[in-house]
N, C-alpha and C positions, 0 to 999 in steps of 0.2 A: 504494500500500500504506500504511494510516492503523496504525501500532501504539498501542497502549495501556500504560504504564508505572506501575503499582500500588507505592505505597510504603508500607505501614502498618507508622509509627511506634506506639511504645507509646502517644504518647497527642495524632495527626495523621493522617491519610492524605494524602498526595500523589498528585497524577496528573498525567500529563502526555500530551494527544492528538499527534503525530507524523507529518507527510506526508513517507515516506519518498523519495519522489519527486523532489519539490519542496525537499526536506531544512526543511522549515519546523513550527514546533508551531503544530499550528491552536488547540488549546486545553490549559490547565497551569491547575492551581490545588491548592486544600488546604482539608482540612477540617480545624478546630482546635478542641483542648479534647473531643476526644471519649474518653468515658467520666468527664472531670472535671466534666461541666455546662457552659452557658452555651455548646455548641459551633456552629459556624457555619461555612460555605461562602463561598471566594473565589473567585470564578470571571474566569481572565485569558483574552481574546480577543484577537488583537492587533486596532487599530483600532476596538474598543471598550472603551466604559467598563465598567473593571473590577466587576464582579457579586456584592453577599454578599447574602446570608440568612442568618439565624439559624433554626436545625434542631437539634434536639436527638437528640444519636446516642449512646445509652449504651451501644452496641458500636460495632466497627467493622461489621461486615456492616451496622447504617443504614448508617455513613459509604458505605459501595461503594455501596448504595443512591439515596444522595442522589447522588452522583458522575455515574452514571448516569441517574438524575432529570435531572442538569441540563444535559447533554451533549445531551439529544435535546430538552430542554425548545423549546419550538414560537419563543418569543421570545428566548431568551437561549443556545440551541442551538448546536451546530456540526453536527452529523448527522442525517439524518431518521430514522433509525434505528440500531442498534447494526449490522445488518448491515454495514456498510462496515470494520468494525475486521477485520484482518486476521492480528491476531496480540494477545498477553496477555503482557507481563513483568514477573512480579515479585518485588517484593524477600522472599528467605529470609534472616532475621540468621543461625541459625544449622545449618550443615549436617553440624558433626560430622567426620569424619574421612573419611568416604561421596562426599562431592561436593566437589572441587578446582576446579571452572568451573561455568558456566551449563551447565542441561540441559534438554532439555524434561520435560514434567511428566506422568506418567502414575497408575497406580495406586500400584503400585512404591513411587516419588518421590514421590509424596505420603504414602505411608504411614512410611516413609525419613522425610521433612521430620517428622512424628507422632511418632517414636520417639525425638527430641532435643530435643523442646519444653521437657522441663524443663531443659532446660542452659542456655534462653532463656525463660522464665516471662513477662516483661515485651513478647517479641517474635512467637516464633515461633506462639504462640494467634493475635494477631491478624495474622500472616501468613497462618496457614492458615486464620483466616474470608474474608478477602481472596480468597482464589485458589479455595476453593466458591464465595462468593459472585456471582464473576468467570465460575467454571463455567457456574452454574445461570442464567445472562443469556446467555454466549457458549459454548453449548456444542460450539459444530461449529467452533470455531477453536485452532488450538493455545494453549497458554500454555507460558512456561519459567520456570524460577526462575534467578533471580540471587541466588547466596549473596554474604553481606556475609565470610565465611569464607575467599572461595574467593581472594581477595588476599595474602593473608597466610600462604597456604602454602609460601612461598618462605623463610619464616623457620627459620634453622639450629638443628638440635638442642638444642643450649644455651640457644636462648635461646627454644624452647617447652618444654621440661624441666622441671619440678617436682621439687624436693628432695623426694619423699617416697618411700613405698617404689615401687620401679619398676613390680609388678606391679599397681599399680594402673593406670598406662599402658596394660599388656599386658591387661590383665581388661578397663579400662572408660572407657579414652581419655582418663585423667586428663592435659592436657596443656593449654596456652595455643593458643588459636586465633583471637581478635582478630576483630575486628567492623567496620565500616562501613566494609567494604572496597572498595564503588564509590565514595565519597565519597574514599578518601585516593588509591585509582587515577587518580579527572578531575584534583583538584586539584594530584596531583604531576604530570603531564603537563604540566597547563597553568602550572604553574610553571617545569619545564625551558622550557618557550616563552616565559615572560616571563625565564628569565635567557638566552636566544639560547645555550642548551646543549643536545646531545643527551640525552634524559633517562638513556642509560643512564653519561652520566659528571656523575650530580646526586646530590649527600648533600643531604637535606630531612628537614624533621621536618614532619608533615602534625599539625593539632590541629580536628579535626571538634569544635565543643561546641556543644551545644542541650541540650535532657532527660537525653539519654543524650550520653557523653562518652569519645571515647577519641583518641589519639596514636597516629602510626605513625614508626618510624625506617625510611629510605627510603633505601637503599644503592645507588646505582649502578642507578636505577631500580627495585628490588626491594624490597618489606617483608623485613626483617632482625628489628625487632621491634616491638611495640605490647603497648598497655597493660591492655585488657582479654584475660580469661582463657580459663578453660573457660568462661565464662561472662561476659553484660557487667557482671559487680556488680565483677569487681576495676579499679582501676583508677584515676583521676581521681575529686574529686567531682561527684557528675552530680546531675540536680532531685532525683528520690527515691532513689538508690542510693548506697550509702556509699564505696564505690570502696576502694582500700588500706585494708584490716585487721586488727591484731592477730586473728590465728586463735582467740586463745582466747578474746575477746572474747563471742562467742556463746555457748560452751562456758560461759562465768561467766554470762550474762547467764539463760540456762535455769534456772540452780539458782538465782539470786536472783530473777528473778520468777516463777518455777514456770512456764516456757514452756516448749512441744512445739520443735521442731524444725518443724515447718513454720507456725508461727506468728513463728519468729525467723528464716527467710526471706522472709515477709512483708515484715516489718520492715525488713531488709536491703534488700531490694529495692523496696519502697513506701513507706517510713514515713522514709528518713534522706537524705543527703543534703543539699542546700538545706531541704528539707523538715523533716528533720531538727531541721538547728541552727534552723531559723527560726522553725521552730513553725507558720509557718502559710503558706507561701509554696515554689511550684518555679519559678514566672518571673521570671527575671533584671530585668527592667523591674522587678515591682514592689519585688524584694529594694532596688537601687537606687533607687527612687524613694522608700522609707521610710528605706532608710539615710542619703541625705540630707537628709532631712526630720529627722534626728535623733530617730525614735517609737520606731526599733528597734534597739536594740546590737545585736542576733543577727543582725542583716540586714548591720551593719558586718563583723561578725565573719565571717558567710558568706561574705563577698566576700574579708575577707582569706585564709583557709582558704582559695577555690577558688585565688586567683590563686598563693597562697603552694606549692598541690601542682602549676600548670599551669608554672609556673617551674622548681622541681623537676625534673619532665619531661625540660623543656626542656636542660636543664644536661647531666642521665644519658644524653641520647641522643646529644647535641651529642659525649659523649665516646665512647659507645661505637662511631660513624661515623667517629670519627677528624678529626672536624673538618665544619661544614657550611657549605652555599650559600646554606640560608634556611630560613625558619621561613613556613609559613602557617596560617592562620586561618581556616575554615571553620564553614559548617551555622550555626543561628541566632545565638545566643548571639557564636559567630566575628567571624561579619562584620556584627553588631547594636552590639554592646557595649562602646565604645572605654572606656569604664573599664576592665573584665578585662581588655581586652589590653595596656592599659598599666601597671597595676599587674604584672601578668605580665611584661612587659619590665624592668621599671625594677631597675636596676643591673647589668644585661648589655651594658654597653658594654666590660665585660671580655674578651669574648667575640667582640667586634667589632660587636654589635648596635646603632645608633645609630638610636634612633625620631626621628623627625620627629613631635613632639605637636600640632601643627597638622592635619598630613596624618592620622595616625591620630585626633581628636577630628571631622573635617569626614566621615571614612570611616563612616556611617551607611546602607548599602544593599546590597539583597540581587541586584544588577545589574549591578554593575562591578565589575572587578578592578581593586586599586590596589596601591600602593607606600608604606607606611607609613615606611619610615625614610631617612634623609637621601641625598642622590646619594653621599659618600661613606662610608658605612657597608658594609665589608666582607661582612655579610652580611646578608641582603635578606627581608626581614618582610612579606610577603602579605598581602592580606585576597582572596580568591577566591570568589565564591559558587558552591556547588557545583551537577554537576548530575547528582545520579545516575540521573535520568529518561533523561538522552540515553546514557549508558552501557547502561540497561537494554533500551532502543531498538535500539541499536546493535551488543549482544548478540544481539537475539534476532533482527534482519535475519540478521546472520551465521551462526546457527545453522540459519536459514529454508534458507538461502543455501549452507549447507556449506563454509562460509569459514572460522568460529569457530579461533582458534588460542589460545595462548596471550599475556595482556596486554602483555609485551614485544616479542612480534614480530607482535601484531596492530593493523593501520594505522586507531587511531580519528583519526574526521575533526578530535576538538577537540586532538589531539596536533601538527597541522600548524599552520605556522607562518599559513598564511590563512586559519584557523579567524578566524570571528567571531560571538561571542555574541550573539543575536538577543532 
């Protein structure tokens, strides 16, 4: 049984081919920069030399496109044809109040996934080009979606709650529901297995950052709270989203430059950010590589703002858990960029945080789980690369399967202590 694992980021597609069998990925790659320009195809085969092209995909449907282009491609191929795929998972950012787990995907479900797109503007468009696209190729196999929501329902009242008036709740689901929920699920699992604890007696603070950017507090196994909202604009600063802000901010910003409301969504959501302060930049390489080049103060400035809110973070969650086991690092930017994370560290040895700047500056790769701070530092600093493919994988076996439980009592392979990352 070969599943297929669909990840369309706002502005990436991931995939990842899976011999359920064999428990092996025959084929994983990514398509990068689409809909920014200049986008292009890595294609990883184990045992061969890894595969790019440059393809320009100014949606994502090219990207599934090209994904599929390259999977049966005659030379650089894994399949002779798509018939072999046995099953479609993929990622939903946002499901709304409707779906609490993976489901499989019907008219229904799909139309459900439709009716919450604007609560995800930046996500769930190109999820749902993704999952036709994936249709109109594979239409006699099932697919399911995995909500990035569906993690984060275990979070208590108070702390998805909104100070506003309640019936907004009651009307139209105004509440906190938090995002890249398979991404803090692997990496807290596989973080109880690097501290040799059962995950359900682990306080962790999970910090997924790439594009998009959000934090989870992880209580005894379970999200308790994170940082994005109804939607992923609150929160962290992320490449083009502004993350925490003054409410009235907007509200001002319409009557001085005579802007609509959905023109200062845009903005919000496209225009700020990294992007934002920098003027002209959402990848962290280049913000860094001009910032020390000294060409751009705002690119200094970005870096301090991001690391100065991901510390932040760090601190408010540390207390509302009552104390934690460790802090990890995830998704690009995570496990890429040992400036952020130690600028985000530094002067949390209060805390008992003790980085190792060696260990964290040589931590450059999206392939190995490491240990960034000292043997004796009380609490324990991850860099993890994530893998929401093998979650999405391992969803939708189980759902195939009628095994599907809930994530605390259901037995994923990378929660064991013989997992090993391939």
């Amino acid at each position: 049984m070969d599943i297929l694992a669909l990840n369309c980021g706002s502005s990436s597609v991931k995939y990842q081919l899976y011999d359920w069998e064999k428990k092996e990925v025959i084929a994983k790659g990514m398509v990068e920069r689409v809909t920014i320009g200049d986008s292009f195809i890595i294609h990883e085969v184990p045992g061969r030399e890894t595969y790019r092209e440059e393809y320009e995909c100014p949606d994502h449907q090219v990207a599934i496109h090209l994904i599929i282009k390259t999977l049966v491609d005659d030379k650089y191929g894994v399949v002779k044809d798509m018939s072999q795929i046995s099953a479609v998972g993929h990622r939903v950012v946002h499901g709304g109040e409707k779906f609490t787990c993976s489901v499989k995907i019907d008219k229904t479900v799909l139309d459900a996934i439709k009716a919450v797109q604007h609560l995800a503007p930046l996500h769930n468009p190109p999820n749902i080009s993704g999952i036709e696209a994936a249709q109109s190729v594979l239409p006699d196999v099932p697919h399911i979606a995995i909500f990035d929501t569906a993690f984060h329902q275990t979070m208590p009242q108070h702390a998805y709650t909104y100070a506003v008036p309640y019936e907004w709740y009651e009307k139209h689901g105004v509440r906190r529901y938090g995002f890249h929920g398979t991404s803090h699920l692997y990496v807290s699992k596989r973080a109880a297995v690097l501290l040799g604890k059962p995950h359900k007696e682990c306080n962790i603070i999970t910090m997924h950052i790439g594009n998009g950017v959000s934090h989870s507090a992880i209580k005894n196994g379970v999200s308790v709270d994170t940082s994005m909202g109804l939607t992923p604009l609150e929160g962290a600063v992320m490449g083009t989203r502004c993350g925490d802000l003054d409410p009235a901010i907007p509200m001002f910003l319409q009557q001085k430059e005579n802007l609509s409301p959905k023109e200062i969504d845009s903005i919000l959501n496209k225009k700020s950010g990294i992007l934002g302060i920098t003027g002209q930049y959402t990848d962290r390489r280049d913000v860094i590589e001009s910032a020390e080049d000294g060409n751009c103060p705002r690119c200094q400035l970005a870096l301090d703002v991001e690391a100065y809110r991901l510390k932040k973070y760090i601190g408010s969650y540390a207390a509302a858990l009552g104390g934690i086991d460790a802090v990890v690092f995830t998704a690009g930017v995570g496990e890429m960029a040992w400036l952020i994370r130690e600028k985000a560290l530094e002067g949390l040895e209060f805390m008992g945080i003790i980085l190792d700047k060696e260990k964290n500056r040589n931590t450059m790769t999206r392939k190995k789980e490491s240990v960034i701070t000292t043997p004796d530092s009380p609490v324990k600093v991850f860099v993890i690369p994530t893998d929401e493919e093998l979650v999405f994988t391992e969803d939708v076996v189980a759902i195939l399967e009628e095994t599907y439980t809930h994530h605390m009592d259901f037995n994923y392979s990378f929660s064991d202590e013989s997992f090993q990352r391939k």
